[in-house]
LOMI-967268 format. One record per atom (N, C-alpha, C): residue number from 1; residue in one letter; atom name; x, y, z. Coordinates in nm, 4 decimals, always signed. Atoms other than C-alpha are relative to their C-alpha. Last residue first. Layout:
N
[atom NUM a CA [X Y Z]],
...
! end
This chain:
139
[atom 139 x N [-0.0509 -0.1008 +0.0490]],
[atom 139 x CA [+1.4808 -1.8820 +0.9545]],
[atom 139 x C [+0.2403 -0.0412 +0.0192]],
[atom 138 x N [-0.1001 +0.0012 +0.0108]],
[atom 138 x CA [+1.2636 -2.1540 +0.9182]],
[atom 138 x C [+0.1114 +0.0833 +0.0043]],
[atom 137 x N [+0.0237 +0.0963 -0.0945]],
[atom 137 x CA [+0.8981 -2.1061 +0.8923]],
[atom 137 x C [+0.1660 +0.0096 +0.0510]],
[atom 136 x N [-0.1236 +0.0572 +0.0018]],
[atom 136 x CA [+0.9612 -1.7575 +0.7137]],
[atom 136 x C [-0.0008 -0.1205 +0.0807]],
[atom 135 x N [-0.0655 +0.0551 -0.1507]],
[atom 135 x CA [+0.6294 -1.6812 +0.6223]],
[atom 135 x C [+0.1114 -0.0350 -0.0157]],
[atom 134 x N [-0.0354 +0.1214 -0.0027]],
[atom 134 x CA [+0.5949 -1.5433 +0.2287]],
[atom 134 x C [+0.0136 +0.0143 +0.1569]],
[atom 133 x N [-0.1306 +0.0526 +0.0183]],
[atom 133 x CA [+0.4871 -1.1592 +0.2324]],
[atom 133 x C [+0.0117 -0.1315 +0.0390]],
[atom 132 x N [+0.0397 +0.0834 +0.0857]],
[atom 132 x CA [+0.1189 -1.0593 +0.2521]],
[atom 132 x C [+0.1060 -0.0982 -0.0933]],
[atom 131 x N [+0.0639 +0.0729 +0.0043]],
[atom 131 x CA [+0.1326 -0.9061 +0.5576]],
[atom 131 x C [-0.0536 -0.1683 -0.1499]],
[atom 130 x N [-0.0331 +0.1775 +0.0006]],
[atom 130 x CA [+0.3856 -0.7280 +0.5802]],
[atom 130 x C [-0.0572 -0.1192 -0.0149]],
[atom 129 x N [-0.0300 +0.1592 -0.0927]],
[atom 129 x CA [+0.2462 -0.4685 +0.7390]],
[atom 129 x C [+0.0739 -0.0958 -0.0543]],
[atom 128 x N [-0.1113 -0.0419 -0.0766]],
[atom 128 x CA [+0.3084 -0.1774 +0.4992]],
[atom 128 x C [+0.0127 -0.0596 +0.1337]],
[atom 127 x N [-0.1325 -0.0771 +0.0674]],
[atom 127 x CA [+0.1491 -0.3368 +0.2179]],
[atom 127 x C [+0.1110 -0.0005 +0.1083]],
[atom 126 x N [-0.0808 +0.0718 +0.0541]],
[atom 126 x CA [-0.1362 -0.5248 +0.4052]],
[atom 126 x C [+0.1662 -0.0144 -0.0499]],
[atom 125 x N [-0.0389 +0.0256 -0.1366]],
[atom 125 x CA [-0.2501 -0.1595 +0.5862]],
[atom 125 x C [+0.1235 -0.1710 -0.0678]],
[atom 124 x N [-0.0852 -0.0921 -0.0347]],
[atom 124 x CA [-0.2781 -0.0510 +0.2023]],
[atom 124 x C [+0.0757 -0.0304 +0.1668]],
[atom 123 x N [-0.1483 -0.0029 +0.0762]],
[atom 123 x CA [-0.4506 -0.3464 +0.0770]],
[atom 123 x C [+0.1261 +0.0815 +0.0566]],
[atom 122 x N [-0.0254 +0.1067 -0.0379]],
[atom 122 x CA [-0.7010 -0.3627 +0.3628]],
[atom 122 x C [+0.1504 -0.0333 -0.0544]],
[atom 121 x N [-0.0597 +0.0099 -0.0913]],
[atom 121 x CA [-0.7606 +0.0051 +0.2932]],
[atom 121 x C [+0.0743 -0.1078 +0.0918]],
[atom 120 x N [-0.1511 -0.0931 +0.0296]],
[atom 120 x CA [-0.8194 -0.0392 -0.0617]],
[atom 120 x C [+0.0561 +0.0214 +0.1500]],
[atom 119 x N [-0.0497 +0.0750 +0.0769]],
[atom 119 x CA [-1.0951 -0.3133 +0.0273]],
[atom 119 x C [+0.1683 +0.0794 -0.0120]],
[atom 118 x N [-0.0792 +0.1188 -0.1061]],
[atom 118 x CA [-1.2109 -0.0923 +0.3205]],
[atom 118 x C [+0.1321 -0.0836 -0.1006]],
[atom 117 x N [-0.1555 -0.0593 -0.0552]],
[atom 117 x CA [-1.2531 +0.2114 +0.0730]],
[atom 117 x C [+0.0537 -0.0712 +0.0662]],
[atom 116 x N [-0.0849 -0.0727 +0.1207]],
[atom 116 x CA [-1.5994 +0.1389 -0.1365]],
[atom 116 x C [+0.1578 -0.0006 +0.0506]],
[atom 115 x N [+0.0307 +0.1496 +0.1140]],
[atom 115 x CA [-1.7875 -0.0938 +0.1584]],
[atom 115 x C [+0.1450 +0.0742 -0.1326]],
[atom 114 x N [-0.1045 +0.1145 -0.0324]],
[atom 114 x CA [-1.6572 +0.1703 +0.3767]],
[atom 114 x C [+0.0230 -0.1030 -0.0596]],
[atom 113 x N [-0.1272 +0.0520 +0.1334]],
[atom 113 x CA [-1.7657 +0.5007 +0.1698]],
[atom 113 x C [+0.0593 -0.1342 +0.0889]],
[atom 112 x N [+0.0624 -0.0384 +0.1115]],
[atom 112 x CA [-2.1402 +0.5756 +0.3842]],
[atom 112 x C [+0.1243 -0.0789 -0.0921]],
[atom 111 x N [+0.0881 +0.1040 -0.0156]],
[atom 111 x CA [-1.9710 +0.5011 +0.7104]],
[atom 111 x C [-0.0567 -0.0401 -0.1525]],
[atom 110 x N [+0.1392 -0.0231 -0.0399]],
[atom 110 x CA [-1.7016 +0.7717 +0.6653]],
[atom 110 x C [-0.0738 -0.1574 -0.0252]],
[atom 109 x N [+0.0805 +0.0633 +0.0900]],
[atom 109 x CA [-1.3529 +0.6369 +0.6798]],
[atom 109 x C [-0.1240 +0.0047 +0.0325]],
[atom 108 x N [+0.1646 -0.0364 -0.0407]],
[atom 108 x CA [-1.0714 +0.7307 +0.9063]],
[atom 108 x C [-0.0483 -0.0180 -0.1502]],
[atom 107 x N [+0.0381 -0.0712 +0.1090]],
[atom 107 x CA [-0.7135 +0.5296 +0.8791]],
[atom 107 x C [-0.1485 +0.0089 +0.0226]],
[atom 106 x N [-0.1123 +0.0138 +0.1074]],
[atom 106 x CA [-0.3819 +0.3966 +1.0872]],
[atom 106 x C [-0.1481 +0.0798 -0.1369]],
[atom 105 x N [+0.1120 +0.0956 +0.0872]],
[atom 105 x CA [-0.5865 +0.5400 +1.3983]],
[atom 105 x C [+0.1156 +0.0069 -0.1278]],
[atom 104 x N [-0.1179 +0.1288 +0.0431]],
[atom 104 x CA [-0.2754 +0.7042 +1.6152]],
[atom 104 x C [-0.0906 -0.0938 -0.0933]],
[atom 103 x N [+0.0063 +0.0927 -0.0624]],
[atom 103 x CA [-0.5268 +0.9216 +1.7911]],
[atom 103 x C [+0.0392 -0.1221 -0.0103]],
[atom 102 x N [-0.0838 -0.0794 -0.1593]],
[atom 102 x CA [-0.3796 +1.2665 +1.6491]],
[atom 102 x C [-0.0173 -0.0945 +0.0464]],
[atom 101 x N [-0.1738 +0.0347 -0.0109]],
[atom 101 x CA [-0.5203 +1.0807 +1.3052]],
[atom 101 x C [+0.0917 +0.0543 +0.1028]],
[atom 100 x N [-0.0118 +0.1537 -0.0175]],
[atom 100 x CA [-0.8794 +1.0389 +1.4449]],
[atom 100 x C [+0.1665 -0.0110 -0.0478]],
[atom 99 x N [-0.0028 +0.0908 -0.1149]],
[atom 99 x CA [-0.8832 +1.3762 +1.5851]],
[atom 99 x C [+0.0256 -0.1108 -0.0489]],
[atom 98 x N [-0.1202 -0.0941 -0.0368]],
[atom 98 x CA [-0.8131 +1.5924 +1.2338]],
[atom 98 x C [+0.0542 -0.1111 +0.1488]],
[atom 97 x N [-0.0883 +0.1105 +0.0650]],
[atom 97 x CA [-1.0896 +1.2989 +1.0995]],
[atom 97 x C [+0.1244 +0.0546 +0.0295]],
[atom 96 x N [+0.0268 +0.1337 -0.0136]],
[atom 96 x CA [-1.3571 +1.3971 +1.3594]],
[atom 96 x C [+0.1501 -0.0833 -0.0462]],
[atom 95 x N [-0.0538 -0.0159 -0.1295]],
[atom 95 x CA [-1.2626 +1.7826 +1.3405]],
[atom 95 x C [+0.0588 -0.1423 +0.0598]],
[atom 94 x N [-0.1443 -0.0582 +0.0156]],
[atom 94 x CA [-1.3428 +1.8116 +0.9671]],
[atom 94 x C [+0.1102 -0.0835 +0.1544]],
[atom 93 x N [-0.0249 -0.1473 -0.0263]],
[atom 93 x CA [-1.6841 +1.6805 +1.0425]],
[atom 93 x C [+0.1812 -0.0579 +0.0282]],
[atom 92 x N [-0.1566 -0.0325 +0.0331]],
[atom 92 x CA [-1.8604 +1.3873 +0.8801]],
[atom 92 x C [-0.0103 +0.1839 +0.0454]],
[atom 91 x N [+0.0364 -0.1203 +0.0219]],
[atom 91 x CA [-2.1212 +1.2157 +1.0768]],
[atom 91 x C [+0.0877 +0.0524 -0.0734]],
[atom 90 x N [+0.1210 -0.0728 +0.0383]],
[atom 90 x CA [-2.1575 +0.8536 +1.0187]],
[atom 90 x C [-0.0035 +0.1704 -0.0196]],
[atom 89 x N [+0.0960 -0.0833 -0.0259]],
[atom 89 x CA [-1.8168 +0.7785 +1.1257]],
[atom 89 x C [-0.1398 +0.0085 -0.1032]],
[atom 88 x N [+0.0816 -0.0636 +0.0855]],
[atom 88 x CA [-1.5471 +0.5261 +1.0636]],
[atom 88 x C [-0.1032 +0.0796 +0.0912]],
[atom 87 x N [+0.1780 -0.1151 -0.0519]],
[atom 87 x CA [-1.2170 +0.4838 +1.2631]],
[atom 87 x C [-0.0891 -0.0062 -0.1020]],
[atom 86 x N [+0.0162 -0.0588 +0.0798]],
[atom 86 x CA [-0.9256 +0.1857 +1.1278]],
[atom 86 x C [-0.1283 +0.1069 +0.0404]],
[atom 85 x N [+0.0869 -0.0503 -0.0421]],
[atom 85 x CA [-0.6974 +0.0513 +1.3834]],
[atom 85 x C [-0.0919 +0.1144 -0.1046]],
[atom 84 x N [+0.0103 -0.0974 +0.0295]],
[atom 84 x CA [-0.4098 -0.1517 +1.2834]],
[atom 84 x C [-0.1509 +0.0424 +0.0285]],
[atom 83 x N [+0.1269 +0.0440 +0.0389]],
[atom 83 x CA [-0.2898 -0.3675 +1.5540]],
[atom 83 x C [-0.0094 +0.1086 -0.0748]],
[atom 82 x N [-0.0416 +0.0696 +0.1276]],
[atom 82 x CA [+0.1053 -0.3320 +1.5456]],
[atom 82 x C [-0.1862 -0.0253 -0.0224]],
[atom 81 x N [-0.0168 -0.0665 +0.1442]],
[atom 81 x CA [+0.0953 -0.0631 +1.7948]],
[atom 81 x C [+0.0192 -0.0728 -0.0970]],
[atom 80 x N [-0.0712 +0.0671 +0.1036]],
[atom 80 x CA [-0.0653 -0.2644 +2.1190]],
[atom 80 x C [-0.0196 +0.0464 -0.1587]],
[atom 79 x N [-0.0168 +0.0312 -0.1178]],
[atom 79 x CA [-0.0453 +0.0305 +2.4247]],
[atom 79 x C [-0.0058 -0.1789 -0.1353]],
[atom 78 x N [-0.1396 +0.0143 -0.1141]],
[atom 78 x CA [+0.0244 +0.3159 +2.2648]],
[atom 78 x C [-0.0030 -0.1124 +0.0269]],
[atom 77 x N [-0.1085 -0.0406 +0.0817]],
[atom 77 x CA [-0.1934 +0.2753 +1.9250]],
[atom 77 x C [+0.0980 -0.0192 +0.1441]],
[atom 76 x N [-0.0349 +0.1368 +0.0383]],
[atom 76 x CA [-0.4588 +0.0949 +2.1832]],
[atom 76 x C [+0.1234 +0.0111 -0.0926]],
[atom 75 x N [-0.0306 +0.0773 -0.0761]],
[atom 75 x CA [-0.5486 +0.3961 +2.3888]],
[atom 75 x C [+0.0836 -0.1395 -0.0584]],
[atom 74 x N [-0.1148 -0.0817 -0.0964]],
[atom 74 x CA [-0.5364 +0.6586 +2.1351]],
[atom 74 x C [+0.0647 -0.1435 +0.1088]],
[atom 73 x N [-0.1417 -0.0052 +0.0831]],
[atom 73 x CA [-0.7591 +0.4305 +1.9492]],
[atom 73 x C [+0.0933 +0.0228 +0.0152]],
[atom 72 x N [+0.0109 +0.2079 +0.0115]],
[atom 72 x CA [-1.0285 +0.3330 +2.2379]],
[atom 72 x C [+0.1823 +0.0219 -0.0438]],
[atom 71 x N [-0.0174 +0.0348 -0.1192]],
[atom 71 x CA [-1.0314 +0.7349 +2.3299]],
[atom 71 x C [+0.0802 -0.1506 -0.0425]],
[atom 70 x N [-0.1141 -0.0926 +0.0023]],
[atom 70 x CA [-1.1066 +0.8114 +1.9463]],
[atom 70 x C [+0.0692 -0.0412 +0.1353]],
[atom 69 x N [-0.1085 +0.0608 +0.1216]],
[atom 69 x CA [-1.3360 +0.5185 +1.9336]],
[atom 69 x C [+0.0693 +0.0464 +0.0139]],
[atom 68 x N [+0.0200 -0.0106 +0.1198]],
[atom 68 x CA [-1.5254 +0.6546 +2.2813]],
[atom 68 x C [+0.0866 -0.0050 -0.1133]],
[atom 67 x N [-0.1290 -0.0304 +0.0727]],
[atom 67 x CA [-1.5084 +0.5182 +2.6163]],
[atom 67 x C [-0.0066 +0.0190 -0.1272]],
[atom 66 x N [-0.0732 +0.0624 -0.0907]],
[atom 66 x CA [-1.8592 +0.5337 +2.7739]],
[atom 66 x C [+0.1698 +0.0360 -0.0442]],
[atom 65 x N [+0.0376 +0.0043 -0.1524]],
[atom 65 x CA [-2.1131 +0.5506 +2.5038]],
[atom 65 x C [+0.1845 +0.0186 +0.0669]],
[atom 64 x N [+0.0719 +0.0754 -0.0542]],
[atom 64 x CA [-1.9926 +0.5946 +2.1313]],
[atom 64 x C [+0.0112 +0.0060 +0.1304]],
[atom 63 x N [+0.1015 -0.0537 -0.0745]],
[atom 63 x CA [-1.8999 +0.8256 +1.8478]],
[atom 63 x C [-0.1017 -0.1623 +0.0844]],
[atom 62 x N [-0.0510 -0.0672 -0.0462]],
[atom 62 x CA [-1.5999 +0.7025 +1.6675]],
[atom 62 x C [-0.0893 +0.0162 +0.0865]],
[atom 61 x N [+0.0844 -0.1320 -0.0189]],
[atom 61 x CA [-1.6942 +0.3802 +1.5317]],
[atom 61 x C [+0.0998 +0.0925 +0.0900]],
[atom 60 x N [+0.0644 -0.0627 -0.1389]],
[atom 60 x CA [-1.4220 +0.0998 +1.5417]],
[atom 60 x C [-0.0939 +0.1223 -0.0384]],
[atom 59 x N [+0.0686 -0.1403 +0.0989]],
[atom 59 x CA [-1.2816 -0.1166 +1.2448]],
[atom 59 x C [-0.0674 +0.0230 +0.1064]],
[atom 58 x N [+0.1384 -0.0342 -0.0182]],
[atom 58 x CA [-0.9987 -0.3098 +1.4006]],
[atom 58 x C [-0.0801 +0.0901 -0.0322]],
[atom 57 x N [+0.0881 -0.1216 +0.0145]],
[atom 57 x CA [-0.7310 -0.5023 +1.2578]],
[atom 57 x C [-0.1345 +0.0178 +0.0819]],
[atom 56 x N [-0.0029 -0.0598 +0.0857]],
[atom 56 x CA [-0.5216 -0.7632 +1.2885]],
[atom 56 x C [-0.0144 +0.1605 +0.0144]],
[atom 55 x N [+0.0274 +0.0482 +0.1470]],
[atom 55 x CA [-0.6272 -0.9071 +1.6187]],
[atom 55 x C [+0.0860 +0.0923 -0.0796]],
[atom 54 x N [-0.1505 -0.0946 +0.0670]],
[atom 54 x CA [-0.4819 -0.9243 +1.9646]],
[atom 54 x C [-0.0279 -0.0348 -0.1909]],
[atom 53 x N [-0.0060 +0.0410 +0.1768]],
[atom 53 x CA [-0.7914 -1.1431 +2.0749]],
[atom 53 x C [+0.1697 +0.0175 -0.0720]],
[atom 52 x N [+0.0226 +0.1724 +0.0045]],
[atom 52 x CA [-0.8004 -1.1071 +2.4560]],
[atom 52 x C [+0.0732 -0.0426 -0.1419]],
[atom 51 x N [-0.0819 +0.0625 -0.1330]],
[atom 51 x CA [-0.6077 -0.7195 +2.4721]],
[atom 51 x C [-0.0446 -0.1112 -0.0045]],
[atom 50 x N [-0.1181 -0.0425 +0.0638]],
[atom 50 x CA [-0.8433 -0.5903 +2.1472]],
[atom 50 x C [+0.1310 -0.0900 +0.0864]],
[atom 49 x N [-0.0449 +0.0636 +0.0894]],
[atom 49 x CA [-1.1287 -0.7317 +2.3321]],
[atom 49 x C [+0.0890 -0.0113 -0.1161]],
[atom 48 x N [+0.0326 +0.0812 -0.0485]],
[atom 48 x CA [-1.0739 -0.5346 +2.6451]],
[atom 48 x C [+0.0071 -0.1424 -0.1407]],
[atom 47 x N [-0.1905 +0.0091 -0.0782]],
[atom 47 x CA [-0.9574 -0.2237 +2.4541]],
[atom 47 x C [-0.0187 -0.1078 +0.0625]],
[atom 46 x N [-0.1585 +0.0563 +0.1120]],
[atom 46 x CA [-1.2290 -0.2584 +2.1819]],
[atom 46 x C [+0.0945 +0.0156 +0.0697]],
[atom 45 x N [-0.0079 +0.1510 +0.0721]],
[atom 45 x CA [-1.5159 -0.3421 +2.4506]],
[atom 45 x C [+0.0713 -0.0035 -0.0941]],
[atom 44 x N [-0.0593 +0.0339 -0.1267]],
[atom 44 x CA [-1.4524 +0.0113 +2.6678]],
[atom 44 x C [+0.0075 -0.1514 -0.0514]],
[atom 43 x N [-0.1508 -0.0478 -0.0227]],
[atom 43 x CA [-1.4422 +0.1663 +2.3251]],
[atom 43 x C [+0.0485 -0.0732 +0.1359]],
[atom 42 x N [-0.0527 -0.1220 -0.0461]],
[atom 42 x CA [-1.8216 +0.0189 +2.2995]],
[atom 42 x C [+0.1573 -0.0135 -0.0048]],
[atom 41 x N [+0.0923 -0.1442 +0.0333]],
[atom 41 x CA [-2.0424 -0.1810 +2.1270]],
[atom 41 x C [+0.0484 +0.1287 +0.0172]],
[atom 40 x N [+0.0064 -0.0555 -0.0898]],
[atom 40 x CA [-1.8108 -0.5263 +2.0317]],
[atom 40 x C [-0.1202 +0.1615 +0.0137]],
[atom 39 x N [+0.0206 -0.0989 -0.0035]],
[atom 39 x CA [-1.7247 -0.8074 +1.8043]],
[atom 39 x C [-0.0472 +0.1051 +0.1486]],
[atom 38 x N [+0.0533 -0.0907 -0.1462]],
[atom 38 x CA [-1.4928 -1.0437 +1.8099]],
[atom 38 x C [-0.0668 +0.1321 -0.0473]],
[atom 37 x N [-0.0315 +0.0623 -0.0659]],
[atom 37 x CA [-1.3004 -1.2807 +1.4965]],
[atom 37 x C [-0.0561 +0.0384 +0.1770]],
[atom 36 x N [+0.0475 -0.0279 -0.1157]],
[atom 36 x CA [-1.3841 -1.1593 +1.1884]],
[atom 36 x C [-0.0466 -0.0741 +0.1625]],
[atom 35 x N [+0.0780 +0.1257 -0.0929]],
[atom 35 x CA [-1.2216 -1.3346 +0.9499]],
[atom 35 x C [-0.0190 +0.0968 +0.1529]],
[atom 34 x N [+0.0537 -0.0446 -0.1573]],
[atom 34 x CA [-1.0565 -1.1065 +0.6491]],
[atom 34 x C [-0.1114 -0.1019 +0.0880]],
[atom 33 x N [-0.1008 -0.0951 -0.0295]],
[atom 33 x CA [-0.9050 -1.1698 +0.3156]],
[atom 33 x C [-0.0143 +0.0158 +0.1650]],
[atom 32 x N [-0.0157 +0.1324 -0.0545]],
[atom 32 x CA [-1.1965 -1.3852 +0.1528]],
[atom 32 x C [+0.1448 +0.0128 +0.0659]],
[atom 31 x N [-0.1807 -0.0363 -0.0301]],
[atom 31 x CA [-1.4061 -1.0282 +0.1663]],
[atom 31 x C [+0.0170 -0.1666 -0.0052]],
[atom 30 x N [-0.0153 +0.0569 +0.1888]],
[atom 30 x CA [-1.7985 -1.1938 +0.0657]],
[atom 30 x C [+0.1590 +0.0210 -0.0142]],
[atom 29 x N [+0.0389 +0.1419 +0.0769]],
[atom 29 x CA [-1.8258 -1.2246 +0.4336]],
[atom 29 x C [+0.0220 -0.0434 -0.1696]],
[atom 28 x N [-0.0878 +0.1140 +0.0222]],
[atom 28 x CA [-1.6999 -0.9202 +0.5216]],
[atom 28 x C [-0.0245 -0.1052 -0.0466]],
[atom 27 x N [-0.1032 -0.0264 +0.0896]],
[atom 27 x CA [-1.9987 -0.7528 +0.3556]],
[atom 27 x C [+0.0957 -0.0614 +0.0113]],
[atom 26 x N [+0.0238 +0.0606 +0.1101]],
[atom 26 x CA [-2.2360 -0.9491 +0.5611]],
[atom 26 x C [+0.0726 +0.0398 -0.0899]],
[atom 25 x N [-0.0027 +0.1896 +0.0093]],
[atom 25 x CA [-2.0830 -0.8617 +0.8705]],
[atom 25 x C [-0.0113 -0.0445 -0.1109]],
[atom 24 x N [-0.1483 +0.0090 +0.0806]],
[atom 24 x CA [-2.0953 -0.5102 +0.7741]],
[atom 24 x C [+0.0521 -0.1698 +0.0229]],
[atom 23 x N [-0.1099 -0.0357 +0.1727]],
[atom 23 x CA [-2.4162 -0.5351 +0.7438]],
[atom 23 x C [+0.0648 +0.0160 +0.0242]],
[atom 22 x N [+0.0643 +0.1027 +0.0938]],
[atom 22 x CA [-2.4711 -0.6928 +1.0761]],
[atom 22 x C [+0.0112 +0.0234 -0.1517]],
[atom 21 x N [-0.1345 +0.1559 -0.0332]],
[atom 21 x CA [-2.2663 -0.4639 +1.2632]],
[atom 21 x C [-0.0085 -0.0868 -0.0819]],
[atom 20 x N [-0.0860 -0.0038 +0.0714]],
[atom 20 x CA [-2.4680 -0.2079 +1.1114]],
[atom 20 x C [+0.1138 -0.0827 +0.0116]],
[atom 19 x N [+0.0551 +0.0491 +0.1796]],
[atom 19 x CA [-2.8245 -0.3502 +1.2300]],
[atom 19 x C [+0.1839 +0.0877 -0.0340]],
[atom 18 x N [+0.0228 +0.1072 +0.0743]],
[atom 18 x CA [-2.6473 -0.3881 +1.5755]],
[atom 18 x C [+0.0014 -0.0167 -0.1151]],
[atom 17 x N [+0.1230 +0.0348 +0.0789]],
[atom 17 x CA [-2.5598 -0.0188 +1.6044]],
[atom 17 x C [+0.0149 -0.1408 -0.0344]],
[atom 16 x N [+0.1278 +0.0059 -0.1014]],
[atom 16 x CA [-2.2955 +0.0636 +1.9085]],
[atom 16 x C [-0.1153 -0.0100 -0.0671]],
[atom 15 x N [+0.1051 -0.0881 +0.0618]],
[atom 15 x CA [-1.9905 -0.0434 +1.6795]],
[atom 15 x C [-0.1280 -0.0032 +0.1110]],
[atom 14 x N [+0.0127 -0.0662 -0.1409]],
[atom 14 x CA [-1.6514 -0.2441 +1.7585]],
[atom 14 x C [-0.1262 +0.0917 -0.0927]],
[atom 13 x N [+0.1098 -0.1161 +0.0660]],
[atom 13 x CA [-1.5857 -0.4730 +1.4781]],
[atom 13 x C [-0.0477 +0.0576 +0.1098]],
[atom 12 x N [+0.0898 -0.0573 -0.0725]],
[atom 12 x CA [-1.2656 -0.6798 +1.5322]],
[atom 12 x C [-0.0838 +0.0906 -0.0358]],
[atom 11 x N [+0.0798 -0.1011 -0.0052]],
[atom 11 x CA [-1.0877 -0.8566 +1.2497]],
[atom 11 x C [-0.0501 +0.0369 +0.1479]],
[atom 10 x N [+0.1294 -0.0174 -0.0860]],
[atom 10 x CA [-0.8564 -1.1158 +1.1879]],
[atom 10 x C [-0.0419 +0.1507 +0.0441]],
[atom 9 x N [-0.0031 -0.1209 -0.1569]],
[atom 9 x CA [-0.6466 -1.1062 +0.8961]],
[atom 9 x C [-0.1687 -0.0180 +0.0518]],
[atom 8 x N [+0.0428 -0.0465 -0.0541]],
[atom 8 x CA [-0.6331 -1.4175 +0.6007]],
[atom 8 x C [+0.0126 +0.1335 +0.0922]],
[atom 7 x N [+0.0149 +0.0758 -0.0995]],
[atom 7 x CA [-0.3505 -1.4581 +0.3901]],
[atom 7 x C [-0.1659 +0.0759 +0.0609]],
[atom 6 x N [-0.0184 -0.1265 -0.1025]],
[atom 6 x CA [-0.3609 -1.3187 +0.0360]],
[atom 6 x C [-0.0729 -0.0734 +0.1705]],
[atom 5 x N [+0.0875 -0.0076 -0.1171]],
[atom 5 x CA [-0.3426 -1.5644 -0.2265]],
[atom 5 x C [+0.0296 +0.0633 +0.1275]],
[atom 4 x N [+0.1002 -0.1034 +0.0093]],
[atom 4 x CA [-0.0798 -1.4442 -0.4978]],
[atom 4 x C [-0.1419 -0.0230 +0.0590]],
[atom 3 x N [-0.0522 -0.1555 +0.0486]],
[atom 3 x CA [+0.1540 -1.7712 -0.4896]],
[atom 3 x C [-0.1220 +0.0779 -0.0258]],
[atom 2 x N [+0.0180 -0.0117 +0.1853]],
[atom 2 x CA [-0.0442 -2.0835 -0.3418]],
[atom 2 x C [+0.0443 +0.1803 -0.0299]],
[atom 1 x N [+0.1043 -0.0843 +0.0568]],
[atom 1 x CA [+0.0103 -2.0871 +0.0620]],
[atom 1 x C [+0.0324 +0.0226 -0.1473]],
! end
């Protein structure tokens, strides 16, 4: 890999709104950092496809049917802790983002600022992953 190109990470997008799946689809797309690799509607579809995939990262809604992001997150910080798990919301309340870090989420992010904050959050998860450090083929 050419010094200061930044490896890919695979993605999951867990969200119960099509049309926002879809924009954010189209935003990754211009990312050349990230490859979205599964998406999903519900918390009961980011622990299921979290467990097939074993991606990177996942950007999950909080507020959804059945098993909900916070639920999902909790669930997936214990169970695989190297995925990083990022919450966004539409609604903003205090309570939302007090819960999303008690649920092991590496970082909450209203809906409205993701386009603005993913980029920096990609960097920041990058950082303290490792991620962007030389492979050791060879050790």
């Amino acid at each position: 890999m050419p010094p200061g190109e930044k490896r890919i990470r695979t993605l999951v997008i867990i969200d119960d709104s099509a049309d926002f799946v879809r924009d954010l689809c189209a935003f990754l797309d211009v990312l050349s950092n990230v490859d979205v690799i599964a998406k999903g509607r519900s918390g009961r579809d980011a622990i299921a496809l979290v467990h097939e995939w074993v991606p990177d990262l996942v950007l999950m809604d909080v507020r959804m049917s059945e098993v909900t992001g916070l639920e999902a997150a909790s669930q997936l910080s214990r169970e695989l802790p190297g995925v990083v798990v990022i919450l966004m919301s539409a609604f903003e309340d205090e309570g939302i983002e007090k819960a999303s870090q008690e649920s092991g989420a590496f970082a909450f992010v209203m809906k409205e600022r993701l386009t603005q904050e993913l980029p920096r959050l990609l960097e920041l998860a990058a950082s303290q992953k490792g991620w962007n450090r030389p492979a050791k083929n060879c050790a």
